[in-house]
Residue, then its C-alpha position, 0 to 999 in steps of 0.5 A: x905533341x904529347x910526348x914532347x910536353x911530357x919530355x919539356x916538362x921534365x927537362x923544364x925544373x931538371x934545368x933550372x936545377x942544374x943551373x942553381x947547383x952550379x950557381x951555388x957551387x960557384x959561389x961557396x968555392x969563389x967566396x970560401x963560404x965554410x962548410x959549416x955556415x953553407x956547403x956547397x953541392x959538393x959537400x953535400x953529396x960527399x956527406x951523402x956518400x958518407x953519412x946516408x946508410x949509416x944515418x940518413x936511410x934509417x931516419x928516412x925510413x922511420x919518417x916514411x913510415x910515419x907519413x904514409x901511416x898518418x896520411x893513410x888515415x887522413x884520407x878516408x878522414x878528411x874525405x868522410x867529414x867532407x862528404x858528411x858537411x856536404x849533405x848540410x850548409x849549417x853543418x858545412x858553415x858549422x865545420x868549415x871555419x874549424x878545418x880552416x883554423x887548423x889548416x892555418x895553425x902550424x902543427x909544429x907549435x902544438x907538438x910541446x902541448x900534445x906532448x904533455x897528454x900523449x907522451x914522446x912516442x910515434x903515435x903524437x907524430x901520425x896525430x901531428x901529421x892528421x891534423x895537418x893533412x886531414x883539413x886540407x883534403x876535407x876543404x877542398x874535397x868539400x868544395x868539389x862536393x858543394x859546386x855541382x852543375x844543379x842541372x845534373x843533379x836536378x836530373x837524377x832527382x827527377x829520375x827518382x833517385x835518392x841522395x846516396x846514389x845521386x852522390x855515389x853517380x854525379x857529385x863523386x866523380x864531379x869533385x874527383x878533381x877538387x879531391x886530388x887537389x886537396x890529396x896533392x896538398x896534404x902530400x906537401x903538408x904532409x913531410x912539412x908536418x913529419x919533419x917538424x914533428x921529427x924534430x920537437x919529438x925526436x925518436x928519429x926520422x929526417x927532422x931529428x936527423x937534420x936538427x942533430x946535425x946542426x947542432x953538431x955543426x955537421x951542416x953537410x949531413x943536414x942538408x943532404x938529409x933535406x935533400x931526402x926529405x925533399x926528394x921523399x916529398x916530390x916522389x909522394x906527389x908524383x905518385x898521387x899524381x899518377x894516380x890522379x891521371x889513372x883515375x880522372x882520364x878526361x883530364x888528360 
């Protein structure tokens, strides 16, 4: 029964996959859309072919190390300000409407501002990509820590234990679940924040490459430069993921 909700799972988005490409090859070939306002599937993979160790890898390369690099500080970040919050409910109603404002504010509008104070180079895009993932995994890091069964930690109270190792033994792992959630978010804001840093900065990666490409009308080498983007994003999920299920096995 396991095994044949993985295999539906799998087979489930592969489908619906399968019948938009076909639905929108379909399309541009009867309506002779041109290439340069939509390509077809067909289109795309050729620029794929063409286009992706010459132009697409290199970029792709320079925004994944640009993502993992801002979302490896991110974590312990957002995971420290949630665990410091959480010890306070002023200090929680003192930080909790400034991570909501900052998840709420497109990076991208920032960028032509924290230019002026840190330049054009990569350290503003990992700053872009922090302030975007940082405040989603500390909300909802924060929340798991805030709705402890009372009982359990009332428990380890009567037991004379202290608010250190009652956080480290009953609020840690109760809020592993609110943890990845907020870790799985971040992964989405995360290239979402990449990409559109890419493209205000410059210097590479897949945002500059598809703006580039649209501007030179070569809309088949943007799309499939998205299509990277796209699949760079779900594989970076996915991997959390794993390790969600790693880490929380009762989940299972």
């Amino acid at each position: 029964m396991k095994h044949n909700r993985k295999i539906m799972s799998f087979l489930a988005p592969v489908t619906l996959i399968t019948i938009i490409i076909i639905i929108w090859q379909a399309g541009c070939t009867l309506l002779h859309v041109s290439e340069h306002i939509l390509p077809s599937p067909s289109a795309i993979a050729a620029a794929f072919k063409n286009d992706f160790v010459r132009s697409i890898l290199p970029d792709a390369l320079i925004s994944l190390r640009i993502m993992l690099s801002g979302y490896l500080i991110a974590i312990p970040l957002g995971f420290m300000i949630a665990a410091l919050a959480s010890q306070s409910k002023f200090i929680t109603r003192m930080i909790l409407p400034v991570l909501i404002i900052l998840m709420m504010i497109p990076m991208a509008t920032l960028v032509p501002e924290l230019k002026l104070f840190l330049g054009v180079k990569p350290s503003l895009k990992i700053l872009v990509i922090i302030l975007q993932t940082a405040p989603v995994i500390a909300v909802n890091s924060l929340s798991g820590f805030t709705h402890v069964p009372h009982n359990k930690t009332d428990l380890m109270k009567g037991l004379g234990c202290g608010k250190t190792e009652t956080f480290f033994r009953v609020v840690l792992p109760n809020a592993l679940p609110q943890i990845f959630t907020g870790l799985k978010l971040g992964c989405i804001l995360c290239m979402i924040a990449a990409t559109a840093a890419d493209m205000s900065v410059g210097q590479g990666g897949l945002g500059y490459r598809i703006a580039r490409s649209a501007t030179f009308s070569a809309t088949s080498t943007a799309f499939a430069a998205i299509v990277v983007a796209a699949v760079i994003g779900v594989a970076f999920y996915m991997l959390v993921s794993l390790v969600e299920s790693i880490v929380i096995k009762w989940k299972q």
